[in-house]
Backbone as JSON Lines, residues from 0, in Angstrom:
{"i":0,"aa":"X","n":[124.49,12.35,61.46],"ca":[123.85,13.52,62.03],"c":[124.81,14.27,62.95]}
{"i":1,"aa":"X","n":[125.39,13.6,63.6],"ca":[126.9,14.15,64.83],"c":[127.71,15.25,63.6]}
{"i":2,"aa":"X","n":[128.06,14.38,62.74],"ca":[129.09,14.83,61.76],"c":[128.54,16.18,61.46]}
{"i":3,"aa":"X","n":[127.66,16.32,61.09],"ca":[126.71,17.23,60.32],"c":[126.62,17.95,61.21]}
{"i":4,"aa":"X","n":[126.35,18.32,62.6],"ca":[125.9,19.04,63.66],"c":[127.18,19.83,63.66]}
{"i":5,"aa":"X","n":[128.53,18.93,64.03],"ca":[129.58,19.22,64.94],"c":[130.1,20.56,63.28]}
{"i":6,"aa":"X","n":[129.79,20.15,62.0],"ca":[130.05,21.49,61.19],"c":[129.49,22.68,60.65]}
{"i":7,"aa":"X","n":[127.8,21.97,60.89],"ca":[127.64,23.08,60.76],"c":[126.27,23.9,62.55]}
{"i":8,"aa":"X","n":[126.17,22.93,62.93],"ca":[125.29,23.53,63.83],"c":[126.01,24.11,65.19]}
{"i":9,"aa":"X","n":[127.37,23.47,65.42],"ca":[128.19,23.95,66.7],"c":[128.74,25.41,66.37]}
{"i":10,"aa":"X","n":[129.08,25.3,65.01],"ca":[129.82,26.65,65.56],"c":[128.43,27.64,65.42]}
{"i":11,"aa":"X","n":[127.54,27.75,64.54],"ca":[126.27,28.29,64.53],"c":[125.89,28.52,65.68]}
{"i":12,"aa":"X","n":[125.86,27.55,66.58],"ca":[125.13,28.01,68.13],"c":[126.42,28.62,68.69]}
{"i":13,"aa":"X","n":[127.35,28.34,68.98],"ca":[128.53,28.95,69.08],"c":[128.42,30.59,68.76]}
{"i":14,"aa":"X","n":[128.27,31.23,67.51],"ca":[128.52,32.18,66.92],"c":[127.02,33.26,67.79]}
{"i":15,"aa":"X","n":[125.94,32.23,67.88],"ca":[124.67,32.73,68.76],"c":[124.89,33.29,69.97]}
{"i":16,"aa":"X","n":[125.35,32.29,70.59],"ca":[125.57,32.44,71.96],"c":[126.79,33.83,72.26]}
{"i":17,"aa":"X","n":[127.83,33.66,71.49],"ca":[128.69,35.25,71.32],"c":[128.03,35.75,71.14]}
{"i":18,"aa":"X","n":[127.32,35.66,70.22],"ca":[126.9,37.44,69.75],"c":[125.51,38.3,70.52]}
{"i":19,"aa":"X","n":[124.69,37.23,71.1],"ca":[123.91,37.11,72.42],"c":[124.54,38.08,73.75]}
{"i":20,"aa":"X","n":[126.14,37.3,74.03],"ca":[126.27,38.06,74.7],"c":[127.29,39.06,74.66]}
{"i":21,"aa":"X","n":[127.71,39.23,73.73],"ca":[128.9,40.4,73.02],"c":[128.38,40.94,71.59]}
{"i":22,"aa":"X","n":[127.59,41.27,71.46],"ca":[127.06,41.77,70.01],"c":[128.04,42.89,69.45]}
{"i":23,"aa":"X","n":[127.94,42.34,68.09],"ca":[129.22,43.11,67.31],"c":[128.47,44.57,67.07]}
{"i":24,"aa":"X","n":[128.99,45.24,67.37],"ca":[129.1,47.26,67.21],"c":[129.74,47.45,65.66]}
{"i":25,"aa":"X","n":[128.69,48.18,64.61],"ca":[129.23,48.86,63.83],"c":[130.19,50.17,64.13]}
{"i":26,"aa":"X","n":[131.0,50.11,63.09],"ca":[131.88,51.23,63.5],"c":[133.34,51.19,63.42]}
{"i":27,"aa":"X","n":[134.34,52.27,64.03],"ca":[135.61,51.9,64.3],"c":[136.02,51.35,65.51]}
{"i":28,"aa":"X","n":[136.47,50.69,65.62],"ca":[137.67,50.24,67.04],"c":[139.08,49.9,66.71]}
{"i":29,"aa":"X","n":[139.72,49.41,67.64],"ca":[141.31,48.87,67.47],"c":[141.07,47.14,67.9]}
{"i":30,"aa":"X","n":[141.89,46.94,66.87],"ca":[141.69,45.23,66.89],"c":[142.89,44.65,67.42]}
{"i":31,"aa":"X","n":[143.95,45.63,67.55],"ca":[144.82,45.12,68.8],"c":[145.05,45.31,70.06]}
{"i":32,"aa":"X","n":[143.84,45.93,70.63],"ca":[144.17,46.44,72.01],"c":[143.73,45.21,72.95]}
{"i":33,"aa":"X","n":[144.1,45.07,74.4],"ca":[143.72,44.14,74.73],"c":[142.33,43.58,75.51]}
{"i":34,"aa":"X","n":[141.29,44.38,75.14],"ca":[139.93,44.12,75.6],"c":[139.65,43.03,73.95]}
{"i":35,"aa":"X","n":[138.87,42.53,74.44],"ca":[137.35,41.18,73.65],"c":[137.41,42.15,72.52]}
{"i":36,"aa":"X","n":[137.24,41.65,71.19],"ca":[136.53,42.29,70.72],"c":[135.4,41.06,69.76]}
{"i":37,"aa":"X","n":[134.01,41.47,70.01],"ca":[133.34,40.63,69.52],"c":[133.45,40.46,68.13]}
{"i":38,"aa":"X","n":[133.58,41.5,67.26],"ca":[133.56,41.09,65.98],"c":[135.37,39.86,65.59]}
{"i":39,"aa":"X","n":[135.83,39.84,66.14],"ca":[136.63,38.61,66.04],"c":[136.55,37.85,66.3]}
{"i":40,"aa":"X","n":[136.57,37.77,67.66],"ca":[135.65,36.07,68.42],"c":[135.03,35.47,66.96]}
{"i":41,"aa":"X","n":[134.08,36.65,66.81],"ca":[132.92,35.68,65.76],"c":[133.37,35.68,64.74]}
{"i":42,"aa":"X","n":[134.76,35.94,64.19],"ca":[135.11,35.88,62.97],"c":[135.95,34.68,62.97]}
{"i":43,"aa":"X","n":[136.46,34.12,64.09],"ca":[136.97,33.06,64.38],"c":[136.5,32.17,64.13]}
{"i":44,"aa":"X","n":[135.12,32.4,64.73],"ca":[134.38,30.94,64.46],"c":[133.53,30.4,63.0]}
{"i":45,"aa":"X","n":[133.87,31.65,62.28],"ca":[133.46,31.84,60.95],"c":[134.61,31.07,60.27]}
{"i":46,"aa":"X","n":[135.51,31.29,60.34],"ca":[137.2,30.6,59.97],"c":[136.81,29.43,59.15]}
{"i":47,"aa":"X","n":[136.37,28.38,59.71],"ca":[136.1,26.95,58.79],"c":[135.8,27.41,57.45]}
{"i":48,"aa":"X","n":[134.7,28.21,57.97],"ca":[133.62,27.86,55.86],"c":[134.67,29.06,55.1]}
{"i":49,"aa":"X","n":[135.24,29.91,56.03],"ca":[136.14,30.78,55.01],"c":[137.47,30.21,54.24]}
{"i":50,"aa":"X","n":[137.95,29.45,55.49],"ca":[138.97,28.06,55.17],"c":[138.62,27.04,54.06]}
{"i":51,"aa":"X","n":[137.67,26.85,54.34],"ca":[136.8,25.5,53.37],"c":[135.58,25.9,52.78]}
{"i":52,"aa":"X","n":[135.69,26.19,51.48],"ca":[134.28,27.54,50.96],"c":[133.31,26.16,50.35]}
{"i":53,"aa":"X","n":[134.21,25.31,50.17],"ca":[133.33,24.01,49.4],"c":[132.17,23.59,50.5]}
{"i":54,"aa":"X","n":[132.21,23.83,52.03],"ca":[131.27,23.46,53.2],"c":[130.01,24.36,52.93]}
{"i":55,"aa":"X","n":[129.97,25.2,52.86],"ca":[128.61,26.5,52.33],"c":[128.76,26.36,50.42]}
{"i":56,"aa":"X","n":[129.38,25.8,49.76],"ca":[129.24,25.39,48.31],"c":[127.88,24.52,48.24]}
{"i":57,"aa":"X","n":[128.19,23.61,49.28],"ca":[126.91,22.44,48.96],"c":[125.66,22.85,49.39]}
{"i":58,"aa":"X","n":[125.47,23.91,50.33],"ca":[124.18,24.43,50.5],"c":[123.54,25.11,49.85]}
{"i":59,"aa":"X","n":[124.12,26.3,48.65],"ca":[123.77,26.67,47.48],"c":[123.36,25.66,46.42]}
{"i":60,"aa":"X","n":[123.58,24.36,46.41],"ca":[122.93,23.71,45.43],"c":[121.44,23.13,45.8]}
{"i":61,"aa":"X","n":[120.59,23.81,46.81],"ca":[119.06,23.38,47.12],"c":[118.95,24.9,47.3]}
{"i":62,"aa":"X","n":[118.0,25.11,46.96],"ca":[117.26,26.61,46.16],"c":[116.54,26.85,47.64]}
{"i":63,"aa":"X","n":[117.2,27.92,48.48],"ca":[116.56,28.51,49.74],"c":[117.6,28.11,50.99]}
{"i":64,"aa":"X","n":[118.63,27.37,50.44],"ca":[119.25,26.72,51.74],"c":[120.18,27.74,52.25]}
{"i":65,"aa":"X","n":[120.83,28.13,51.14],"ca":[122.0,29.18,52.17],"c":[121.19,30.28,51.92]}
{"i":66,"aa":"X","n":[120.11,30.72,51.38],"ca":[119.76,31.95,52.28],"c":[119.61,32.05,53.82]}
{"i":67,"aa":"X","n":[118.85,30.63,53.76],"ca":[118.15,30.11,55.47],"c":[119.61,30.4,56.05]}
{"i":68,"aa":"X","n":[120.57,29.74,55.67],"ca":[121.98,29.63,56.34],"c":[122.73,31.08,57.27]}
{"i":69,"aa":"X","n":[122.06,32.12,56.06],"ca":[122.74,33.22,56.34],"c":[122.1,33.95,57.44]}
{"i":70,"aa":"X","n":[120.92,33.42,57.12],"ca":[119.55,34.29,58.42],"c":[119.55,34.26,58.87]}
{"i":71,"aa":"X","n":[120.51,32.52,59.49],"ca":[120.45,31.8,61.17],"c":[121.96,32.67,61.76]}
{"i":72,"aa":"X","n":[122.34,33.52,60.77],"ca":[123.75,33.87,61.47],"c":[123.46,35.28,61.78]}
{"i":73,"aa":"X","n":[122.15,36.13,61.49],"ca":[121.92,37.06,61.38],"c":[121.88,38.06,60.52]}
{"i":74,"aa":"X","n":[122.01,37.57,59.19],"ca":[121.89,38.46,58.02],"c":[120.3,38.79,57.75]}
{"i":75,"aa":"X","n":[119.71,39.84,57.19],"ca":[118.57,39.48,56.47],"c":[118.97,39.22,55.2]}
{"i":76,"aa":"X","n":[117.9,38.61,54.54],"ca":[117.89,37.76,53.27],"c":[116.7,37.9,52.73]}
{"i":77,"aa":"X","n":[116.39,38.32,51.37],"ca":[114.9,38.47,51.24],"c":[114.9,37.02,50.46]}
{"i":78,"aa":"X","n":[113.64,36.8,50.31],"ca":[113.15,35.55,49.21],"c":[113.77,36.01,47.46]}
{"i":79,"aa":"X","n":[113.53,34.59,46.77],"ca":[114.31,34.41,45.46],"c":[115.71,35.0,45.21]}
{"i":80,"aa":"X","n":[116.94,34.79,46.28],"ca":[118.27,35.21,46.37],"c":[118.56,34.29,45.23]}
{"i":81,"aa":"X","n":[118.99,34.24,44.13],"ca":[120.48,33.63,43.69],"c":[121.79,33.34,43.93]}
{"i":82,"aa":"X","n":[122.09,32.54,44.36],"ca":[123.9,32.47,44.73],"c":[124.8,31.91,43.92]}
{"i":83,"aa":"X","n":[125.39,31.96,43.15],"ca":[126.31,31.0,42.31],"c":[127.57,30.15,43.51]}
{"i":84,"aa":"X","n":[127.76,29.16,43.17],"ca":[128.35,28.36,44.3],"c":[129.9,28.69,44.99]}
{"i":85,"aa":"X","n":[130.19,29.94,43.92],"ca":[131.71,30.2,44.48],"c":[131.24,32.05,44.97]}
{"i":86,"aa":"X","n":[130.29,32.09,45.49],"ca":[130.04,33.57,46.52],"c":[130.76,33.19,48.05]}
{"i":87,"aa":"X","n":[131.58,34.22,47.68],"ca":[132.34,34.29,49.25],"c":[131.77,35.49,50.1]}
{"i":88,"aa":"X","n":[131.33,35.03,51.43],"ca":[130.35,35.7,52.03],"c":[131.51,35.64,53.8]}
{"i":89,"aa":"X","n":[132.45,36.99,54.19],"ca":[133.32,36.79,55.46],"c":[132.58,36.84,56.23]}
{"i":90,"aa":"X","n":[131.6,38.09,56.39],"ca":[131.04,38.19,57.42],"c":[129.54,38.08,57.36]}
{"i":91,"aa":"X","n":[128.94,36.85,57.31],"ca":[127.73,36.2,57.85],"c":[126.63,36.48,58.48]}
{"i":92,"aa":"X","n":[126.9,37.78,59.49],"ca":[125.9,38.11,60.35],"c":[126.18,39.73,59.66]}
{"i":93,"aa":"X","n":[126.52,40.09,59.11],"ca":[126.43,41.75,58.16],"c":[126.05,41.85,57.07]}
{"i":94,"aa":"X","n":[124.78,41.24,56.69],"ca":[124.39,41.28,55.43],"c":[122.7,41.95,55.24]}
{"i":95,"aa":"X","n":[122.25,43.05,54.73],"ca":[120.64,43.44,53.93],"c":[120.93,42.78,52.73]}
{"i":96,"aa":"X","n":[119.88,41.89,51.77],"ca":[119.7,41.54,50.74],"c":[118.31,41.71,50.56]}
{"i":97,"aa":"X","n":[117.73,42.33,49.45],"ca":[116.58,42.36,49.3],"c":[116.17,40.96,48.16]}
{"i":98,"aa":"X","n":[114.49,41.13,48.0],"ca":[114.34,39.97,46.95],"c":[115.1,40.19,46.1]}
{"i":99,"aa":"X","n":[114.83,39.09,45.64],"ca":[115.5,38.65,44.0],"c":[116.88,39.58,43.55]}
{"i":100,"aa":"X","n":[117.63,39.15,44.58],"ca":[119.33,39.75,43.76],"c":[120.04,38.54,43.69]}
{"i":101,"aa":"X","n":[120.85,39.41,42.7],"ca":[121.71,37.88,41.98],"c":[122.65,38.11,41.87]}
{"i":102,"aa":"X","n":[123.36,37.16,42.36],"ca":[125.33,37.19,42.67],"c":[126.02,36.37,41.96]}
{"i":103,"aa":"X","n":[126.86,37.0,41.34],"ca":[127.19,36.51,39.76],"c":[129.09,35.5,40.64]}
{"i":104,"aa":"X","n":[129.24,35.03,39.92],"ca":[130.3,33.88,40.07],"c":[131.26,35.01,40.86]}
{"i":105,"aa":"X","n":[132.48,34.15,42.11],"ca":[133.49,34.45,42.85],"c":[132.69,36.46,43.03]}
{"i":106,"aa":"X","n":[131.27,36.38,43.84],"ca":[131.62,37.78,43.68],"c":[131.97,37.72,45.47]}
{"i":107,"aa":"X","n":[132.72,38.6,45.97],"ca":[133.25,38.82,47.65],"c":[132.66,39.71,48.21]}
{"i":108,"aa":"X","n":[132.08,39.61,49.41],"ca":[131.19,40.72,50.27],"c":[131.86,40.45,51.8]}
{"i":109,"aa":"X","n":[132.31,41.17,51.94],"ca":[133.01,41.72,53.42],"c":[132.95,43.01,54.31]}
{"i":110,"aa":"X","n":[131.96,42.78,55.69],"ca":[131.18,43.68,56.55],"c":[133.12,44.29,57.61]}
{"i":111,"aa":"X","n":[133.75,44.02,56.77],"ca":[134.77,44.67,58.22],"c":[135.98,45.21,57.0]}
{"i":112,"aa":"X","n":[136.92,45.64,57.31],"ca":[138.25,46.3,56.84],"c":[139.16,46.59,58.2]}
{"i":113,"aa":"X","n":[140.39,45.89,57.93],"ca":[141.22,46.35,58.86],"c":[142.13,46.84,58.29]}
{"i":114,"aa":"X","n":[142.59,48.36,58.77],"ca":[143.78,48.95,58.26],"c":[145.06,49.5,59.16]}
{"i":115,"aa":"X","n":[146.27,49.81,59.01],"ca":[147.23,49.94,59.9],"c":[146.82,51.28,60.26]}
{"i":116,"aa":"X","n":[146.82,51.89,60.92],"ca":[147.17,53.4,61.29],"c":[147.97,53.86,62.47]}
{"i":117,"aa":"X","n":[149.12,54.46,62.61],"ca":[149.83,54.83,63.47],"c":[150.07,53.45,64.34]}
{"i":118,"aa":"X","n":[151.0,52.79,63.49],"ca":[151.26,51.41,64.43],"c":[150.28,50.26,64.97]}
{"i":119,"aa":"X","n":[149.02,50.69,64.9],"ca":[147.76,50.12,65.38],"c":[147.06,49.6,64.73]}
{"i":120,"aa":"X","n":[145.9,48.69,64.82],"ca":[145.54,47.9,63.49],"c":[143.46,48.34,63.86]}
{"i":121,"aa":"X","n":[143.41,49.46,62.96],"ca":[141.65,49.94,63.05],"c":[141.19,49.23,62.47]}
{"i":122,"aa":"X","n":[139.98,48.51,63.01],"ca":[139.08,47.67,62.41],"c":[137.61,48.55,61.97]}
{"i":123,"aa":"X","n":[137.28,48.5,60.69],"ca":[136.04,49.04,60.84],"c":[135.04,48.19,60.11]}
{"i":124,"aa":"X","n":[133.71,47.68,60.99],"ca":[132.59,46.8,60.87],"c":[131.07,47.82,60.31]}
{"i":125,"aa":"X","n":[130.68,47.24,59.35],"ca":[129.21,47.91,58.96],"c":[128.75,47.12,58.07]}
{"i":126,"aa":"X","n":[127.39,46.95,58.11],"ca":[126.57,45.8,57.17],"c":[126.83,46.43,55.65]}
{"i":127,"aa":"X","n":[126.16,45.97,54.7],"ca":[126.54,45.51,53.49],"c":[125.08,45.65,53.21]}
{"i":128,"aa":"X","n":[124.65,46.39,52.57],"ca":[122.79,46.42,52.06],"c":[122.96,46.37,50.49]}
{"i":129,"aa":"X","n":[122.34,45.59,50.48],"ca":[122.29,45.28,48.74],"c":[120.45,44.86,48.45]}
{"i":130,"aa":"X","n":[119.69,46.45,47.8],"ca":[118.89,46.12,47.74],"c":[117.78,45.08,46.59]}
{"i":131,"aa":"X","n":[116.57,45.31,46.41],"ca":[116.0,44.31,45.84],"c":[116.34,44.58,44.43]}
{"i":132,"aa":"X","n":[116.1,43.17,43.31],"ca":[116.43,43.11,41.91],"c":[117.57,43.33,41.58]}
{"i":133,"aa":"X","n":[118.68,43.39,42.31],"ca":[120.21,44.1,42.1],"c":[120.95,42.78,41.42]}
{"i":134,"aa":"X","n":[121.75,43.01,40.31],"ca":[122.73,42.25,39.51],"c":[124.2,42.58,40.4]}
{"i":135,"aa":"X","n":[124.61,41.31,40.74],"ca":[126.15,41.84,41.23],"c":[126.94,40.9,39.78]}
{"i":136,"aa":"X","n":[127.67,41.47,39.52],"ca":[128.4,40.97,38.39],"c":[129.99,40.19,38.91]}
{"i":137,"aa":"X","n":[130.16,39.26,38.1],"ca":[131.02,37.81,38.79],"c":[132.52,39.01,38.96]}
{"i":138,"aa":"X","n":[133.39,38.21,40.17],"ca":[134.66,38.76,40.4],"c":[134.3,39.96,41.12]}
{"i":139,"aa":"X","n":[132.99,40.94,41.38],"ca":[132.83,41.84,41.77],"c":[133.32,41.85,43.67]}
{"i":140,"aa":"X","n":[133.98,42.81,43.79],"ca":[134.33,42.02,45.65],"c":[133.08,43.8,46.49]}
{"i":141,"aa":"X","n":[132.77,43.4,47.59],"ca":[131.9,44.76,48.1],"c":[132.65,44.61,49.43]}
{"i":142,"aa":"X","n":[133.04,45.92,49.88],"ca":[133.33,46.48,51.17],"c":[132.31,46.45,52.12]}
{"i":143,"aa":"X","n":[132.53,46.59,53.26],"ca":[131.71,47.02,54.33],"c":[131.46,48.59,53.79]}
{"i":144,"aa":"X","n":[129.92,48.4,54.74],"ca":[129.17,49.56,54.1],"c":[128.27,49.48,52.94]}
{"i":145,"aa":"X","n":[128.66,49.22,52.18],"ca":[128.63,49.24,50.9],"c":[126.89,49.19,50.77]}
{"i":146,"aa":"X","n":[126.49,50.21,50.0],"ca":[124.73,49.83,49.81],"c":[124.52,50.24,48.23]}
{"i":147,"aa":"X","n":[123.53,49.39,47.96],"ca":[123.28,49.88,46.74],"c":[121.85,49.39,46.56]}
{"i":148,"aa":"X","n":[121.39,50.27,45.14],"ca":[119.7,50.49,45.53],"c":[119.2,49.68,44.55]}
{"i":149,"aa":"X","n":[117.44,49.27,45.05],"ca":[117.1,48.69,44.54],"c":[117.12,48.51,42.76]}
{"i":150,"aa":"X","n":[117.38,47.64,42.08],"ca":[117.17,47.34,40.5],"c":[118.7,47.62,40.17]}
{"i":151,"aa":"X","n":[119.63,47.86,41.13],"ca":[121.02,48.44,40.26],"c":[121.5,47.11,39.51]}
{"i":152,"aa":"X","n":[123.1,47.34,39.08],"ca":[123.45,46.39,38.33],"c":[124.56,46.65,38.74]}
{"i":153,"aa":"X","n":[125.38,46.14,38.66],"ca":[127.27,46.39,39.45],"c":[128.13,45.16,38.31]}
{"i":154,"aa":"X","n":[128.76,45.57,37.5],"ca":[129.46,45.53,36.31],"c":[130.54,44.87,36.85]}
{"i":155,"aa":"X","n":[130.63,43.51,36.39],"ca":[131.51,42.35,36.39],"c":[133.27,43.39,36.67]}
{"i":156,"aa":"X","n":[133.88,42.54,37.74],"ca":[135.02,43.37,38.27],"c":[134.87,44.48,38.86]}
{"i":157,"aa":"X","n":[134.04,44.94,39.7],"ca":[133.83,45.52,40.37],"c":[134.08,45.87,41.96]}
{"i":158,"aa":"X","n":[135.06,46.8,42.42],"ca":[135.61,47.33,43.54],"c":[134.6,48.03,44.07]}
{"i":159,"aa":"X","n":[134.05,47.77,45.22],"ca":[132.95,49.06,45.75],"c":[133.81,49.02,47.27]}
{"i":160,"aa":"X","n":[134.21,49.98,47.31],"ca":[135.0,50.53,48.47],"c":[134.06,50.36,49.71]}
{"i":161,"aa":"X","n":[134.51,51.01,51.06],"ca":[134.22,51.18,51.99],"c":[132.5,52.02,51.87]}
{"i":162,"aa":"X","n":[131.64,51.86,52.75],"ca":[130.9,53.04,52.17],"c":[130.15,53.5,50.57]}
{"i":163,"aa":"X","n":[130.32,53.0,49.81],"ca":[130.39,53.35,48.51],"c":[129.16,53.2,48.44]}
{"i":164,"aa":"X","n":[128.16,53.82,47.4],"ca":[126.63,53.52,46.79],"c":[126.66,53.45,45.3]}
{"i":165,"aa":"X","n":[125.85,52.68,45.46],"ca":[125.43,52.49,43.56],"c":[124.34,52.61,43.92]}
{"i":166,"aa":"X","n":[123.62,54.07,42.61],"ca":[122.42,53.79,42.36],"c":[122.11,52.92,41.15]}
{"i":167,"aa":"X","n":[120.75,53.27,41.45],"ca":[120.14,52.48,39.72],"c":[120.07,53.73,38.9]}
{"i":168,"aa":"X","n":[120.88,52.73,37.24],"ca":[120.88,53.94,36.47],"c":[119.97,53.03,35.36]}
{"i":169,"aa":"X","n":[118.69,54.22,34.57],"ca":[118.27,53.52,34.0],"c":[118.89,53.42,33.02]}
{"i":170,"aa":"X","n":[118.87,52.51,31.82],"ca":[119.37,51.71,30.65],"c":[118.8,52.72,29.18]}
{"i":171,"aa":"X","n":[119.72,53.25,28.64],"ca":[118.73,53.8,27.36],"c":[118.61,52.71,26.17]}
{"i":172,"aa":"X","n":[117.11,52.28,26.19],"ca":[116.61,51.65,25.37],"c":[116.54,52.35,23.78]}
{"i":173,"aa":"X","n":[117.27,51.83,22.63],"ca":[116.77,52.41,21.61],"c":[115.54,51.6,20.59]}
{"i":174,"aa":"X","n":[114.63,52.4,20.09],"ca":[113.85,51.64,19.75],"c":[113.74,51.97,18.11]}
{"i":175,"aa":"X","n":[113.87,50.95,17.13],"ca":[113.94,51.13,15.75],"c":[113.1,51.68,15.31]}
{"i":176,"aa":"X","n":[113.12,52.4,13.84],"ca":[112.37,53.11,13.7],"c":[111.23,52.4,12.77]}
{"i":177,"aa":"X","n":[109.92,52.48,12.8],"ca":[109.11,51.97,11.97],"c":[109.26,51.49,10.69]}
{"i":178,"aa":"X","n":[109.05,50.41,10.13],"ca":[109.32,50.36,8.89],"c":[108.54,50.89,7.73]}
């Protein structure tokens, strides 16, 4: 039970207690200047399961567990999520999921981007909304920002930039002709 606590419940209360009292700000900042910045702290303490993806692997194999997982970090999560066991999830506490979406093998979802600009390193943080019935297709990686609407489908290898939306497009059904 120690064992079990000290990996996954310390840094969990850990990650609480930051963000309790430094709550991460969507948006831009500079991630090298020398004030706190909360969205690192807590990305620090995220480090293990990003280090070791096999530690959040085993909770996807009981049907409800890493949703619960993700909720306690501050994501919402709707009911009947799918996860395939190699979803890499950086940022933990930046996630909308509505019901029943399904995340197809190695797909990557990341609430931050850091880029160089003028010598300086801009960080920019924003949740990730992925609404209900949505297909993410395997290898697909999603930016911060990134929303897309209910029933869409997002096509295996898929780049969704910063910001980016997918709607739902409907499907043209053809239907044979009478015999």
């Amino acid at each position: 039970m120690l064992l079990a606590f000290a990996v996954y419940g310390f840094p969990l209360c850990a990650f609480r207690l930051l963000n309790l009292l430094f709550p991460v700000k969507e948006g831009f900042s500079q991630i090298d200047e020398k004030r706190f910045s909360p969205w690192w702290g807590g990305h620090q303490i995220q480090a293990v399961y990003i280090a070791i993806p096999q530690l959040e692997s085993v909770l996807r194999l009981f049907p409800g567990v890493f949703s619960l997982w993700l909720r306690m970090w501050g994501s919402r999560v709707g009911a009947s999520v799918y996860w395939t066991p190699r979803v890499d999830i950086v940022d933990r506490n930046l996630l909308d999921i509505g019901d029943r979406a399904v995340f197809g093998d190695k797909v990557e979802c990341f609430g931050h981007v850091i880029k160089p600009k003028h010598g300086r390193l801009l960080l920019y943080v924003k949740r990730v909304q992925i609404g209900r019935g949505v297909f993410i297709g395997a290898g697909s990686r999603l930016g911060p920002g990134v929303r897309i609407a209910d029933g869409a489908y997002v096509p295996v290898l898929s780049d969704l930039l910063p910001n980016e939306c997918v709607q739902k497009k409907e499907a043209a059904v053809r239907i044979p002709d009478a015999v």
